[in-house]
C-alpha positions as CSV (number, residue, x, y, z in Angstrom):
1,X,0.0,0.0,0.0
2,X,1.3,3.2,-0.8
3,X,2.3,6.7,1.4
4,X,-0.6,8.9,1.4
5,X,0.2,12.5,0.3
6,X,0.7,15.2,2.7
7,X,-1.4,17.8,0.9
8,X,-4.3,15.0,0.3
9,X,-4.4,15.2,4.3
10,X,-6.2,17.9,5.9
11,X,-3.7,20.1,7.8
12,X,-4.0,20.5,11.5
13,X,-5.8,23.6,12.1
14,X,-8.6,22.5,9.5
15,X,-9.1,19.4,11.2
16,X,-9.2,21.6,15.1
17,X,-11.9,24.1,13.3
18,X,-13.5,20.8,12.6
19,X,-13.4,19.8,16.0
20,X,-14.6,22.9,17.3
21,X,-17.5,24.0,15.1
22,X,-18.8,20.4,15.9
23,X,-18.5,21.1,20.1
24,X,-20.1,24.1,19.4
25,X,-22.7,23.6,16.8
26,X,-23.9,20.0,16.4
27,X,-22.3,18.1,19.8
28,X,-25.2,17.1,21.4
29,X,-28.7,15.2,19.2
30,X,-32.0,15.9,20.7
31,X,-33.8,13.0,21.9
32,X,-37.2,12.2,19.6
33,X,-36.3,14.3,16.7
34,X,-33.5,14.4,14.1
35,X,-32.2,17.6,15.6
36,X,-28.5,18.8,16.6
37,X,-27.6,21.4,18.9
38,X,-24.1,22.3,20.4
39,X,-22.4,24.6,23.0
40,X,-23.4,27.8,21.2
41,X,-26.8,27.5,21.5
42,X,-26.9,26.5,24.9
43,X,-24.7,28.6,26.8
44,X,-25.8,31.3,24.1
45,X,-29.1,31.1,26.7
46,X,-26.7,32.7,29.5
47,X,-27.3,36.5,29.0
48,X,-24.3,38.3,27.8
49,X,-21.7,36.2,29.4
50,X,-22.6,33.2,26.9
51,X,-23.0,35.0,23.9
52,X,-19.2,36.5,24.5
53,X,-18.1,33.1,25.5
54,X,-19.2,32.0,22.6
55,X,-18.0,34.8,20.2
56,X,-14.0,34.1,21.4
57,X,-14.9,30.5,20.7
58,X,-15.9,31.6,17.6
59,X,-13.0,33.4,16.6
60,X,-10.5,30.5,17.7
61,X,-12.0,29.4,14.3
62,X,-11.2,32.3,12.0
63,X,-7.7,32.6,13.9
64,X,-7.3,28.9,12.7
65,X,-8.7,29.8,8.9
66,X,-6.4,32.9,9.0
67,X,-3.7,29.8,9.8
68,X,-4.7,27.7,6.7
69,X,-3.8,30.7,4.5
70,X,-7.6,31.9,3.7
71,X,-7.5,35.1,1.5
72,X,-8.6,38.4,3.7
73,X,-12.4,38.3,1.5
74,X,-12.8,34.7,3.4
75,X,-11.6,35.8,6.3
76,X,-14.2,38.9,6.3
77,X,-17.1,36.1,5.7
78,X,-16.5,34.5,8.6
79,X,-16.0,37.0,11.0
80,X,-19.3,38.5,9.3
81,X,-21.0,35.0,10.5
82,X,-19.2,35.0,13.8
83,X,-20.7,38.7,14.5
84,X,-24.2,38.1,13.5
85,X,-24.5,34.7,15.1
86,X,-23.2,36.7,18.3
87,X,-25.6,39.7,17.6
88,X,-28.9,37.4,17.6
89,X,-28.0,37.1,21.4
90,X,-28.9,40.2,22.3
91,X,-32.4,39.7,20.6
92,X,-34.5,38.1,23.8
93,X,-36.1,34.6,23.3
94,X,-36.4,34.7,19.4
95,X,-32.5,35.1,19.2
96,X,-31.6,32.5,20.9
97,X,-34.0,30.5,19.5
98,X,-32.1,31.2,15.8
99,X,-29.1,30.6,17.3
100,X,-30.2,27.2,17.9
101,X,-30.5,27.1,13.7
102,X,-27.8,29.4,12.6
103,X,-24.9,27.2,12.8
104,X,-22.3,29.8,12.1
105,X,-19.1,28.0,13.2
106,X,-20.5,25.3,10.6
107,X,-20.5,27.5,7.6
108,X,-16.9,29.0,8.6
109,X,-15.7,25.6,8.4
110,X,-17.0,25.1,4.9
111,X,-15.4,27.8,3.5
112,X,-12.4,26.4,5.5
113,X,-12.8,23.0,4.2
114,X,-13.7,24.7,0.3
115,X,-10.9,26.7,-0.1
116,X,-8.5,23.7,1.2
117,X,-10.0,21.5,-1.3
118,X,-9.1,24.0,-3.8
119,X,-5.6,24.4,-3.2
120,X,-4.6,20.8,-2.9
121,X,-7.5,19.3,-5.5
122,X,-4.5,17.9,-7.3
123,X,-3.3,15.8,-4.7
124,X,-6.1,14.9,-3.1
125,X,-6.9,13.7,-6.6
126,X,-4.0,11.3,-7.0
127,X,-3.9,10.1,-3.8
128,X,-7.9,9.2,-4.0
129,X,-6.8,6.9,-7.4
130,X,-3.8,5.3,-5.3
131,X,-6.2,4.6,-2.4
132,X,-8.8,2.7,-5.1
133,X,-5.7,1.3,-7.2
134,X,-4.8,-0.5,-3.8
135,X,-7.9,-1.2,-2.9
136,X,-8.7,-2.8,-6.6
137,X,-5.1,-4.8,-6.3
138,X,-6.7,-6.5,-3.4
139,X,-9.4,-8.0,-5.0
């Protein structure tokens, strides 16, 4: 079996932001319906206090995009999603309830997880046919 590539891997802080956005947007499944809900939403329920909690937490994730090399315009977007998921805090009992929805940490992630893909399509490319060349050698 063959070496996998190191750009067909997902770099460290991609795979933390991963980590993180699920702790704080999808980390815990509501019994009885096919629902998620994470840290942000919960302690987002803590007036102030949770909401700014939340919004460093947030950040950790941009910090980490702003690691992977993500262009300023990127960057902007998710500090744009990080700022309005900590602005419906302040918007009593139908704000908290979107936060609940607005899985901002989620979408930063994407565009973390896009523009990766982007740079290192190549590889990931090749290494995806080693993988299934290995895999058909052992048939």
């Amino acid at each position: 079996m063959s070496k996998s590539n190191d750009n067909a891997t997902a770099p460290k802080a991609l795979r933390k932001a991963q980590r993180l956005a699920n702790l704080l947007d999808t980390s815990i499944k509501l019994p009885l319906v096919n629902f998620r809900i994470g840290l942000d939403g919960l302690l987002g329920l803590i007036p102030g206090v949770g909401d700014a909690v939340m919004l460093l937490l947030s950040l950790r994730i941009v910090m980490l995009g702003k690691q992977l090399g993500l262009p300023n315009g990127q960057l902007k977007v998710m500090l744009r999603n990080c700022l309005l998921d900590f602005g419906l805090g302040f918007v009593p009992l139908a704000g908290d309830l979107l936060d609940f929805f607005y899985k901002a940490n989620q979408a930063n992630v994407r565009i973390m997880e896009k523009h990766w893909v982007s740079q290192n399509k190549s590889a990931i490319d090749t290494n995806t046919q080693q993988k299934l060349r290995d895999w058909e050698s052992k048939l």
